[in-house]
N, C-alpha and C positions, 0 to 999 in steps of 0.2 A: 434066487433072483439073479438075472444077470445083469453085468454091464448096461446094457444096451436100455434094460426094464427100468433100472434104475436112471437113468439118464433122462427119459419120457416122467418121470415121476417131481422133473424139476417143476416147480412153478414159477421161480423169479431169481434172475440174474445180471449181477453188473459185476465191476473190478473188486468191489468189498466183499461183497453178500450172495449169498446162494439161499436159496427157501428152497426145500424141500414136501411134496406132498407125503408122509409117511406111511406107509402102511401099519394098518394092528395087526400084534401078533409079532413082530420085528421089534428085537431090543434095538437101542442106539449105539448101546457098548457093547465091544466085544469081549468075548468073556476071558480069564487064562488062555497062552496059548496052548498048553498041555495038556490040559484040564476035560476029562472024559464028558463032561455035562457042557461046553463049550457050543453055543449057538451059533447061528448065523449072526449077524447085525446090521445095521446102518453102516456104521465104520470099515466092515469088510471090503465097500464099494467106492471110499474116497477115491483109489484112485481114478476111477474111470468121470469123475468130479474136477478133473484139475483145470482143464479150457485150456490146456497149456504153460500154465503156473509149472514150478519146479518143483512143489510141495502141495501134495491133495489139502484138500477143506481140513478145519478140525469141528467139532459142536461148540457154538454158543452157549448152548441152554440142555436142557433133557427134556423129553416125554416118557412118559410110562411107557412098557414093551408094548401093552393092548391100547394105549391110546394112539389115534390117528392123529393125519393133518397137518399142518403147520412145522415145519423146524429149520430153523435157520444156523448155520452155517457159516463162518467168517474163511474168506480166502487166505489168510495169511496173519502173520502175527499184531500185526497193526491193527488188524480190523477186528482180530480176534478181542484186542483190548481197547477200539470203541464201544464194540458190543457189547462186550463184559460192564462198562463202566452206564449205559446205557439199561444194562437189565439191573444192576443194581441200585443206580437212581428210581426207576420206575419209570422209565421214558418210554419203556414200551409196550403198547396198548397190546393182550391179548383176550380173544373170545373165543369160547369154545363153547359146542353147541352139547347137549347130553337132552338123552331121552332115563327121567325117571320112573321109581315104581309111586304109585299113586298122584296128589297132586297138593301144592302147597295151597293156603287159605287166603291167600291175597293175591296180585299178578305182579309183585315187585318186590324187589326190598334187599336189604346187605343181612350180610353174615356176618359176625365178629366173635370166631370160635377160637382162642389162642390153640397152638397146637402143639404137643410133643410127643417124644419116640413111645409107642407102645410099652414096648422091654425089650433089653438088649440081646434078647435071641430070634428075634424077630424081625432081624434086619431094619429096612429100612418102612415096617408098618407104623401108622400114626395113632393118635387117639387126643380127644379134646381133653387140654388140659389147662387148667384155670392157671397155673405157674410157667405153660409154651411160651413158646416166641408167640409173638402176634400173628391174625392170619387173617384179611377180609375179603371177602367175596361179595360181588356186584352181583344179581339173577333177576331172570323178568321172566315169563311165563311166555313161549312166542304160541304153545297152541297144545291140545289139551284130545286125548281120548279114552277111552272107557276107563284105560284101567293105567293108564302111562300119562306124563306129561313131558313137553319138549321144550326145554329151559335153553336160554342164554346164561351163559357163564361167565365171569370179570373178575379175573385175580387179581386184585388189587396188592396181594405177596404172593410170593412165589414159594411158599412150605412143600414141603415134600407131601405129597398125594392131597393136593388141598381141598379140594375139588370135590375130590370122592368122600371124602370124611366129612367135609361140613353138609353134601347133602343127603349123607347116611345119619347124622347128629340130627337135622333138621324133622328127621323121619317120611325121605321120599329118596331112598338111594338108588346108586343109577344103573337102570337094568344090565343087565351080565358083571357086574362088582360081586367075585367071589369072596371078598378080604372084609369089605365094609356092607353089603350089601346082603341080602337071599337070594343069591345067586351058588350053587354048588361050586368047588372048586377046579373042578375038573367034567368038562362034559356040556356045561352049561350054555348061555349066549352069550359071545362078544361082548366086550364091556361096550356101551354105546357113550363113548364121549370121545370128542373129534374136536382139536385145536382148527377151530373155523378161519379165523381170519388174526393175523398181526397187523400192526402197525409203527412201522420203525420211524424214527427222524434220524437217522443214517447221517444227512448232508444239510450244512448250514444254510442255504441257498437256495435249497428245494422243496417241494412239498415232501411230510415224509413218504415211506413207501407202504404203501396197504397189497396187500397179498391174501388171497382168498382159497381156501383147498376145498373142491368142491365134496358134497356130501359121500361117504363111502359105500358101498354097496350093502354093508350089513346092515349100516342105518336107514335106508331109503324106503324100505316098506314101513316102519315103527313109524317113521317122520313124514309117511303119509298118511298113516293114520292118524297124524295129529294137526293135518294142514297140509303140510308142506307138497310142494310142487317143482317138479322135472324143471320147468322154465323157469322157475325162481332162480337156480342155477346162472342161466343166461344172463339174468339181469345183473346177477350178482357180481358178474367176471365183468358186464361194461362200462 
């Protein structure tokens, strides 16, 4: 990616905050510098991030390498630590959209699956666990075809892979999930879940900021076949 790609991929900028549209398939960190397994990233392109700051962005938050969409950014260290203090209250609204395999038995409803680490050679895999942290999840069913369904998603915490794991527990995991999912690990389709839209209250005085990343290319046929439409987009950005 270059510069330039990267720069077109912004979606929302003031003095504080940068939102970022992500691409899947791009971690956020970068990896060792020496390190022969060493990817591209997110992080590789702050600088061309800066608007003329002295110091590129750093990450607020994470997304998984295969998840799309949404990722916010704080310009500098102040902002770095409203945001921080802001994702840790829970002030900040996020949805993300996922196409799963099958279809849940109602059109709504929360998850309340605690969560902890798999096993410690597993990095950072999850697994429900009745002694986890807490973990709940908002979902509504927005549209539904043969053999997939097209969920809205609401972290209500922010666990590691939360997302994926309560709706591979649920028994409707989300198509291309190699880890939680029947999806192969290698070869398979894109994981389809995309951080849609945030909701920051950033500033005391103003409404907060809603930010919307439009659907990704991988998704857009699955999310037609479940409804979704081209000019849904339009409406969504005005």
């Amino acid at each position: 990616m270059t510069p330039e790609e990267m720069v077109s991929r912004l979606l929302y900028r003031d003095a504080l905050m940068l939102v970022l549209n992500k691409p899947p398939g791009l971690s956020v960190h970068a990896g060792p510098i020496n390190s022969a397994n060493r990817r591209e990233s997110v992080e590789d392109h702050f600088d061309a991030l800066r608007f003329g700051l002295p110091q590129p962005p750093a990450l607020a938050h994470r997304l998984d390498r295969d998840t799309s969409g949404c990722l916010i950014l704080g310009r500098h260290r102040n902002a770095l630590a409203e945001l921080g203090k802001l994702f840790r209250n829970g002030a900040i609204g996020k949805t993300y959209w996922a196409v799963v395999e099958g279809a849940p038995a109602t059109d709504e409803g929360v998850i309340e699956l605690p969560l902890g680490r798999l096993d410690v050679t597993r990095g950072w895999w999850m697994k429900h666990d009745p002694n986890g942290r807490a973990a709940i999840t908002k979902w509504r069913v927005m549209g539904k075809a043969a053999a997939v369904s097209w969920l809205s998603l609401e972290p209500l915490t922010g666990r590691t892979h939360q997302l994926r794991v309560h709706c591979a527990e649920m028994g409707w995991p989300i198509v291309g999930d190699g880890v939680y999912g029947s999806a192969p690990r290698q070869g398979g389709p894109p994981l389809h879940l995309h951080a849609r839209e945030i909701v920051v209250p950033l500033y005391k005085n103003r409404p907060p900021i809603r930010v919307i990343a439009p659907a990704p290319a991988h998704l857009r046929a699955t999310l037609a076949q479940c409804g979704w439409k081209d000019r849904d987009e339009v409406r969504a950005a005005e």
